[in-house]
Residue, then its C-alpha position, 0 to 999 in steps of 0.5 A: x841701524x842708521x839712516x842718513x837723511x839724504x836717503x830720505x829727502x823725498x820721503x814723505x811717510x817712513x814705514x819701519x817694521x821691526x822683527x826679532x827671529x826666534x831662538x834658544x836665547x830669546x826663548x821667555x822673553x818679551x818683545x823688545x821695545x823699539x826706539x826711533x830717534x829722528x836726529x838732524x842728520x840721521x833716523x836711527x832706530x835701536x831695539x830694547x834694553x838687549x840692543x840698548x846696551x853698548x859700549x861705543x858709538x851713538x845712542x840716542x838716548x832721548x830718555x827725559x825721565x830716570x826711570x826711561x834711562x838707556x843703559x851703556x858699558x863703558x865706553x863713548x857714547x854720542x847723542x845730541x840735545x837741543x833739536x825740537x821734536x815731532x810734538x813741538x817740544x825741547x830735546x834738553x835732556x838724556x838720562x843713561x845708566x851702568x852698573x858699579x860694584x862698591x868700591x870702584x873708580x867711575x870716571x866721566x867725560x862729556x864734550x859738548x858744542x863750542x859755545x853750548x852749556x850742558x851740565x853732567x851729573x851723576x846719580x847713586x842707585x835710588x838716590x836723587x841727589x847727585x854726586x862727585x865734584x865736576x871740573x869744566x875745561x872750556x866744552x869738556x866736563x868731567x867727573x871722577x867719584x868713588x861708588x859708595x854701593x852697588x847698583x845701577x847708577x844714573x848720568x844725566x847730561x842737560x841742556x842749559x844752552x845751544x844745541x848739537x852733538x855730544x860725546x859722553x866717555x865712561x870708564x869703571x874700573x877696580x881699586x888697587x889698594x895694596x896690589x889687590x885689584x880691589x878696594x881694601x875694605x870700608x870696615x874691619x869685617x872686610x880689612x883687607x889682608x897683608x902683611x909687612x913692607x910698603x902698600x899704596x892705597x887710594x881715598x876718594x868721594x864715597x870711599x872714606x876710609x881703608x882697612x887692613x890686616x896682618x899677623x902680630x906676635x905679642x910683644x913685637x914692636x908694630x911701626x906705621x907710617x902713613x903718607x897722604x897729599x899735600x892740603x888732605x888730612x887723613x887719619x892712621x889708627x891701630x885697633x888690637x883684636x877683638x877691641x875697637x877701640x884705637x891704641x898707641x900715640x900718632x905723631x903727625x909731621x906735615x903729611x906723614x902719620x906715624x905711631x909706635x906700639x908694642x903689641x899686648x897680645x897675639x893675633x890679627x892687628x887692624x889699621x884703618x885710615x880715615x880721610x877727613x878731607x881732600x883725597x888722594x893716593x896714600x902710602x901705607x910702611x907696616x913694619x913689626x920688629x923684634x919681640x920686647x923682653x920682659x923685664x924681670x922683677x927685682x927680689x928683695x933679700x929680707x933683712x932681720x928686725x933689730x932688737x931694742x932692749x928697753x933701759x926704762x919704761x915710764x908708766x903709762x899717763x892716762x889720756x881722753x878717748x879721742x872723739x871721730x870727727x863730725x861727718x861731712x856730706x860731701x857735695x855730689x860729683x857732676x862729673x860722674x855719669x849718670x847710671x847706664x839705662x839702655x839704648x833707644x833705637x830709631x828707625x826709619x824707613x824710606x818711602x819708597x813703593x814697597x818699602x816696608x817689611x813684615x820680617x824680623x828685624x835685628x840689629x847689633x852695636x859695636x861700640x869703643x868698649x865692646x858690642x852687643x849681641x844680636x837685638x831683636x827689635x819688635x814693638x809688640x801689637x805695633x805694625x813695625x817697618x811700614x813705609x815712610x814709618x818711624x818706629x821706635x825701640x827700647x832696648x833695657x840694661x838687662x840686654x846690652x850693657x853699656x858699650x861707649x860712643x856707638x861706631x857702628x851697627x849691623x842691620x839685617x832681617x830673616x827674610x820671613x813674611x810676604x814681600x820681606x824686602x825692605x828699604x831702610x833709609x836710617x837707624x839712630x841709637x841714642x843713649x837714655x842716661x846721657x842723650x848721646x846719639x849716633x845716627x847710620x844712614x842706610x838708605x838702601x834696599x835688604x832683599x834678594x831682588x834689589x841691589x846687591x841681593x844682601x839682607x843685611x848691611x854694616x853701617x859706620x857711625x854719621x859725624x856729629x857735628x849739628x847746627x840749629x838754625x832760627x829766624x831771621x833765616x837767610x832767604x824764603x823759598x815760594x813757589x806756585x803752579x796752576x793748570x786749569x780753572x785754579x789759583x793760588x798764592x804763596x808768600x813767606x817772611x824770612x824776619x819773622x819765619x812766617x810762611x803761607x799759601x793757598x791752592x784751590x782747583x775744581x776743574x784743573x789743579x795747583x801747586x804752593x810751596x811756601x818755605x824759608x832757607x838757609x846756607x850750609x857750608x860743608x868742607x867735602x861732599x857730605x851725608x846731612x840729616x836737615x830735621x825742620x820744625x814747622x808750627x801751622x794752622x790750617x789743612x786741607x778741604x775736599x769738596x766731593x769724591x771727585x776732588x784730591x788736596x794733600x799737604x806735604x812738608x818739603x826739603x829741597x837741597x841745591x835744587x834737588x827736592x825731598x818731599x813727604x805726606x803729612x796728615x794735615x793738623x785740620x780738614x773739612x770746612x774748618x780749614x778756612x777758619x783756623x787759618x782766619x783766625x791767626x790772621x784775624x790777631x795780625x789784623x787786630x780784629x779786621x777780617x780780610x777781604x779774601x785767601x789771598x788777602x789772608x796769607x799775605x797778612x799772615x807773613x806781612x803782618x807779624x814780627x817775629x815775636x808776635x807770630x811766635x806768640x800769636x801760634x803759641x796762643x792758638x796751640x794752646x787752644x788747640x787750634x794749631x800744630x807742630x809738624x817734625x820731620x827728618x830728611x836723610x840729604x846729599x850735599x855737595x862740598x862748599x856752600x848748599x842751600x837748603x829750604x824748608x816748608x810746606x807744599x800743598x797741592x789741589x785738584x778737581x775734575x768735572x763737579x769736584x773741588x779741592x782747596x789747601x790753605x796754610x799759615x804758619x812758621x818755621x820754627x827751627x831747622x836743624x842739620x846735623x852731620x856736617x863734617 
């Protein structure tokens, strides 16, 4: 219901009763939330989620955070950003959110004011990295991004500057690989099925790769050819039955693929295209010709042996028995693999509230020579699966044999125990003799009650592709924020690594990040694991019950901030001493004045070699300590900045107070999966 505010100009108290009749289909259910937006020209009130979902004419959907987000259908919708609010503040942001099934196209359009900024950005369920490439065509954005898993997935429009009324279009709507209404498949478990003739395809953001399936005879001549965009470059693979690994020669010409391969033996043939970069439609001719005929084995005829009759034979001249050779050792073979010795499996689970699992986990390997069968894994006397945990398995020779460079896994639990649900962020599988590893980001929900509703999920094999990054990095990263009676300061040294900060709060709190950064170019929108490797000293102090300090390491990629408790190296009064101490050998024995003074010294008074030295010297005394974590990240296509560190908070209210201090370097940041 809308109200125009010239029906109200002499209104000085506006009463709004909202009353919901009952009825069989409202019956069990609570109350719906009532919202009043009090727009320029208008007051508009809209009842709960029930009365929220619309697929057309205005929503105010005044919802600053996610987790408030209005949900929509496809459809326009209208809201408006930049008006002040009854407590003063900034309406600069609106947060909406629809359902999407893997698989389908989600098309954005947002116009806004003549001479306003406003950015559109949209978000995969749980994630908080936002997707997809937006084009800018004067006061119109729009976006087009292929769902890569089912869920609610999120839009925030942001105000950068201006103000006004904007109209946001949604459309979701199903692929149509091959004419069927539907994407063709991520992986051969759910290849499409087709048969001979010419099927058009399409390849986009999150959607990598199709998959199809049809009959072959053995001996049939299979013929493909693939046709893909101009600047693109996708791949064509053919995989006989019950193999995974591809077969045949693929001749490429400009943007056409082509193979030709005589089928070995009967059954259901598979055809996966890869997109590599760029995207697209494709075209797809499967033709499969007449049967090759054996060639039969020619039968030699056997010829008698002639008979040489003797004329004279000499009589026998008596020789030495001839000696063997000495034995050679030859020299070992460094070309020859090392003996198979099993998998490890790494997997870690997110942290998210109720994350972890008591049920029973398995898991499965497909590999280029074959797969495994299902893996139980299970640290005994360990709690396995815990939130934001790394647990580790090791699977022997005895039960799985060697399988080659691992593509995929098969992750999944029973459903047993109390609250199985489980929110798995990643699983590595490293081969032991070789070092080899292969890494599968799931950062999903198994359990009935979220998402999909799936216990289990197939995963392809990330991009290996790695760099490592050491100082001197490209930039630091230093951020602080106090409330209250606090202080702080941070302070890092992109030459030298070196990063520092301190909170201290009694009755407020604060906030320090202290970190370094560096440029990651990716040539498409990419999945990247960022693994910084951090050496420290220092921690965190409570000084009563009513004080809180907690010490995080951070990952922020383009803006978007990753963070996770760590127990820090040190706590209590000792804190401040472990800290003095590192500064103390910048300072060639002469204390510093104060905190402040001590992490400056810290990141000012060392050159690489030296804090390098400094930290490997009070480690060894056991003095310092060097904190790993990985970060399963979003980056966008063409240059991302990515930070590392440390962040430390603080905070104390009425006699409590609380204090973080750190001094440190960061040693190395590794990303891996760039394509």
């Amino acid at each position: 219901m809308t109200i125009p505010r010239k029906n109200l100009e002499r209104a000085s108290v506006l009463w709004i009763r909202a009353h919901r009749n009952p009825g069989p289909f409202l019956s069990g259910k609570s109350p719906s939330t009532v919202h009043v937006a009090f727009r320029k020209e208008s007051v508009t009130l809209l009842l709960g989620e029930e009365m929220e979902e619309t697929g057309g004419g205005f929503v105010e959907a005044d919802a600053d955070r996610r987790e408030d987000a209005v949900l929509i259908v496809p459809g326009t919708v209208s809201g408006d950003l930049g008006y002040r609010r009854g407590d003063g503040s900034i309406d600069s942001a609106d947060w909406y959110r629809f359902p999407a099934e893997q698989g389908q196209i989600i098309t954005l359009s947002l116009a806004f004011p003549q001479g306003a900024s406003f950015s559109l950005s949209l978000y995969p369920p749980g994630s908080t990295s936002s997707v997809g490439n937006v084009e800018t065509r004067e006061n119109t954005k729009s976006l087009e991004y292929v769902a890569g898993e089912s869920g609610k997935w999120s839009v925030r429009i942001y105000r950068l500057r201006g103000a006004g009324e904007y109209h946001l279009n949604l459309a979701v709507a199903n692929q149509n690989d091959a004419g069927s209404g539907q994407d063709a498949g991520n992986n051969r478990w759910d290849a499409l099925r087709i048969g001979e003739g010419t099927f058009e395809g399409f390849l986009k953001s999150a959607d990598s790769s199709d998959w199809y399936r049809f009959s072959v005879e053995k001996g049939q001549i299979i013929t493909l050819s693939l046709t893909f965009p101009q600047g693109a470059s996708f791949a064509l693979s053919l995989c006989p039955p019950g193999s995974t690994s591809s077969v045949g020669n693929v001749v490429t010409e400009g943007n056409t693929k082509s193979l030709k391969y005589v089928a070995g033996e009967s059954g259901e043939w598979f055809v996966r295209i890869y997109r590599s970069s760029g995207e697209g439609e494709y075209s797809l001719t499967i033709g499969t010709g007449g049967i090759v005929a054996s060639t039969p084995t020619p039968t030699r005829t056997p010829q008698p042996t002639p008979i040489h009759t003797p004329i004279h034979t000499p009589a026998p001249t008596p020789t030495s028995t001839p000696q063997p050779p000495p034995e050679i050792t030859p020299p070992p073979d460094l070309s020859t693999p090392p003996p198979f010795a099993g998998y490890l499996i790494t997997v870690v689970t997110g942290d998210k509230l109720g994350a972890g699992t008591d049920a029973n986990v398995y898991l499965t390997l497909y590999g280029e020579k074959g797969n495994s069968t299902e893996l139980f894994l299970d640290n005994p006397n360990r709690n396995d699966f815990e939130r934001n945990q790394t647990d580790t398995f090791t699977i022997p020779p005895s039960q799985v044999r060697d399988l080659g460079a691992i593509r995929q896994v098969y992750l999944r639990h029973d459903n047993s125990g109390v609250a199985p649900g489980w929110y798995v962020a990643s699983v590595t599988v490293t081969n032991i003799a070789t070092g080899e590893k292969y890494r599968f980001i799931f950062n999903r929900w198994l359990a009935t009650d979220e998402e999909d509703g799936a216990l289990g999920a197939f995963r392809e094999c990330l991009p290996t592709t790695r760099q490592t990054f050491t100082p001197p990095y490209s930039d630091t990263r230093v951020w602080t924020h106090k409330v209250g009676n606090a202080d702080c300061r941070a302070s890092a040294n992109k030459a030298s690594g070196g990063i520092a900060f301190y909170t201290d709060a009694w009755v407020g709190g604060s906030t320090a990040t202290s970190g370094q950064s560096i440029w990651v170019n990716t040539p498409r929108p990419a999945t990247l694991v960022v693994t910084p490797t951090i050496k420290y000293v220092g921690g965190t102090y409570n000084f009563s019950l009513a004080s809180f300090s907690e010490l995080e390491l951070f990952c922020e990629v383009n803006g978007n901030l990753y963070r996770t408790s760590i127990s820090p190296a040190f706590s209590g009064p000792v804190v401040f001493d472990k800290v003095l101490s590192l500064a103390l050998l910048a300072a060639g024995g002469l204390a510093p004045q104060n905190a402040r003074s001590i992490v400056d010294l810290i990141t000012t008074g060392y050159n690489l070699v030296q804090l390098t030295a400094a930290l490997q010297q009070l480690e060894a005394a056991g003095n310092a300590s060097t904190v790993r974590r990985s970060f399963t990240v979003e980056a966008q296509q063409g240059p991302n900045k990515i930070s590392v560190g440390l962040r430390g908070n603080a905070s104390g209210v009425a006699t409590g107070s609380a204090f973080v201090i750190v001094g440190g370097q960061v040693t190395s940041i590794e990303v891996e999966g760039i394509p």
